[in-house]
C-alpha positions, 0 to 999 in steps of 0.5 A: 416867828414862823418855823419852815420844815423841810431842807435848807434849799428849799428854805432858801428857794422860798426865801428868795421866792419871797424876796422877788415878790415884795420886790416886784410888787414895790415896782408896781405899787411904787412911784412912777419916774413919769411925771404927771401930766397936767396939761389938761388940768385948766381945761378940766377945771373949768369944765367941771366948774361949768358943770357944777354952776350949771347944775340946779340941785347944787345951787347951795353947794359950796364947792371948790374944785382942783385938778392935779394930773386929771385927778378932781378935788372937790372940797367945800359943803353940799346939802344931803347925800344926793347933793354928794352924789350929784357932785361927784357924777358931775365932775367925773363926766367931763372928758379927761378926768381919771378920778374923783376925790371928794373932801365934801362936807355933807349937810343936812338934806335929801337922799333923793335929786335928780341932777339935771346938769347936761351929760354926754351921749355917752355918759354911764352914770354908775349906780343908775 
């Protein structure tokens, strides 16, 4: 257990400073009184479903895809890591999703596609 030198105040002047942080950082980390809003959810889910079944490299790809508060869940198997990639780019794509959570399982295949599904003109795909 760590010792503190020094007067009693400052102790207690340090103790609460502690205190205040962890507090304060339990309301950040903490859950939101919002409820999530899931409106949007049929409409992404069915774009990214589009995007998916548009896409020719994925073809193979057994992939199911769920939205929960503009958050898509990908589950299912594609073939290689450019497969993975390509999936995971393609659904962030769609207008409205917050993120992209992947539970694919990745198979044997190429490193390398080139994903060809349409994008937005104003689309950044990272790591490109």
């Amino acid at each position: 257990m760590p010792t503190f030198r020094g007067s009693s105040a400052r102790r207690g002047a340090l103790l609460v400073a502690c205190l205040e942080m962890s507090i304060a950082g339990c309301s950040v980390l903490g859950r939101s009184d919002r409820p999530l809003d899931r409106t949007e959810d049929p409409r992404i889910a069915q774009e990214v479903r589009a995007r998916i079944a548009a896409e020719p490299s994925l073809a193979g790809a057994s992939i199911r895809v769920e939205v929960n508060g503009a958050v898509v869940l990908l589950h299912g198997g594609v073939d290689g890591i450019g497969a993975w990639q390509c999936a995971i780019t393609t659904s962030g794509l769609v207008r409205g999703v917050r993120s992209v959570a992947d539970y694919l399982v990745i198979g044997r295949g190429p490193r390398d596609i080139q994903c060809l599904a349409p994008r937005p003109e104003t689309a950044v795909i990272p790591g490109r």
